[in-house]
C-alpha positions as CSV (number, residue, x, y, z in Angstrom):
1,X,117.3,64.7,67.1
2,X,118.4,68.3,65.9
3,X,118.9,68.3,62.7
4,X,122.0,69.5,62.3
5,X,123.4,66.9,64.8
6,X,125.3,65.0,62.0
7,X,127.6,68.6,61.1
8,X,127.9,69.3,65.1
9,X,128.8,66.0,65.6
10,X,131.8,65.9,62.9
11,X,133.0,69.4,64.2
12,X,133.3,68.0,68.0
13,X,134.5,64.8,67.0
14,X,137.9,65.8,64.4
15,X,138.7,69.7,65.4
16,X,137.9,70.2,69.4
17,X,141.1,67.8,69.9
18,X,143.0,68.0,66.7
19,X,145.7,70.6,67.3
20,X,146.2,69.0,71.0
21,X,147.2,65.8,68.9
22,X,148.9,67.7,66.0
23,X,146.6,67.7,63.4
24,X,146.2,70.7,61.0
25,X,142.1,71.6,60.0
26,X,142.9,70.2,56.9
27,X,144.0,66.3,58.4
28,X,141.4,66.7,61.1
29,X,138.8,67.8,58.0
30,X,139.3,64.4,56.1
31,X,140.4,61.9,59.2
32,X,138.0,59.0,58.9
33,X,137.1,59.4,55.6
34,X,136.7,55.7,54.0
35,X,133.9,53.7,51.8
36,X,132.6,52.3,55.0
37,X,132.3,56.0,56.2
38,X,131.2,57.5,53.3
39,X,127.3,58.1,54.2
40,X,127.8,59.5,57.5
41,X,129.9,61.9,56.0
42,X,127.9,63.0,53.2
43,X,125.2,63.5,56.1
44,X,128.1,66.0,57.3
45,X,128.3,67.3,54.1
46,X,124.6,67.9,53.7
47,X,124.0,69.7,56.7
48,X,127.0,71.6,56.2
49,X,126.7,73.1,53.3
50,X,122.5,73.8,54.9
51,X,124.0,75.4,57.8
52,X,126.1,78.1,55.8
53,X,123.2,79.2,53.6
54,X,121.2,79.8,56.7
55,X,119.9,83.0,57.9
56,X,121.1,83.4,61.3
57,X,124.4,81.8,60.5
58,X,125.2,80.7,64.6
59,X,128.7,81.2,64.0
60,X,129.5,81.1,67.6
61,X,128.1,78.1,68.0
62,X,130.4,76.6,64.9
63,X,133.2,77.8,66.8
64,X,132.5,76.3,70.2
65,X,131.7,72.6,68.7
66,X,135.3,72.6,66.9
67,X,137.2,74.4,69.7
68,X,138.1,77.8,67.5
69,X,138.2,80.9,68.4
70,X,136.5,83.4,65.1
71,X,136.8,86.8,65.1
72,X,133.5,87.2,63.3
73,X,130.8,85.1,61.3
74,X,132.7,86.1,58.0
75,X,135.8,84.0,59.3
76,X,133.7,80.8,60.6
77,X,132.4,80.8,57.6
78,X,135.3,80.9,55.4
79,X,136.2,78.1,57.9
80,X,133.4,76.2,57.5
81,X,132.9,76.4,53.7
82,X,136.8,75.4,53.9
83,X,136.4,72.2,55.5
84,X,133.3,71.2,53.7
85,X,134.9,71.9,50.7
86,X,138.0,69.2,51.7
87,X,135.3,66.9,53.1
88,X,133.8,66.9,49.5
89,X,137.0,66.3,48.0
90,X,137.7,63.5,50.1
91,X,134.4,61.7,49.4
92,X,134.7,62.5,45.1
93,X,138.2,60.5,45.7
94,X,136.9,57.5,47.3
């Protein structure tokens, strides 16, 4: 099991379909969130906030797991850090 499966998991799972459904980032970012959730998504969390203080970032392959199209590794990762940062937020209010 990669260890990053958790993170590539969530990104599949809420963003590859969201906009086809009409779900902003910031809906799909939080959908699911709930105390019965709540570990798997601070296994999310974990590994997200691992994979954007690694050197390579694979930004590309951020982009292909949630369906989105970045210019550049500065945008996924603005993305990224975006998301995780909701996904934090969410879990603090549960």
């Amino acid at each position: 099991m990669n260890s990053n499966d958790a993170l590539y998991g969530y990104l599949a799972g809420q963003f590859s379909d969201a906009d086809m459904i009409g779900q902003s980032d910031e809906q799909a970012a939080v959908d699911g969130v709930s105390n019965a959730t709540r570990a798997a998504y601070e296994d999310v969390l974990r590994q997200g906030h691992s994979v954007l203080a690694s050197t390579p970032f694979d930004w590309q392959r951020i982009g292909d797991y949630a369906n989105r199209a970045f210019e550049d590794e500065d945008e996924a990762r603005r993305w990224l850090k975006q998301m995780m940062d909701l996904l934090d937020e969410a879990l603090k209010a549960l």
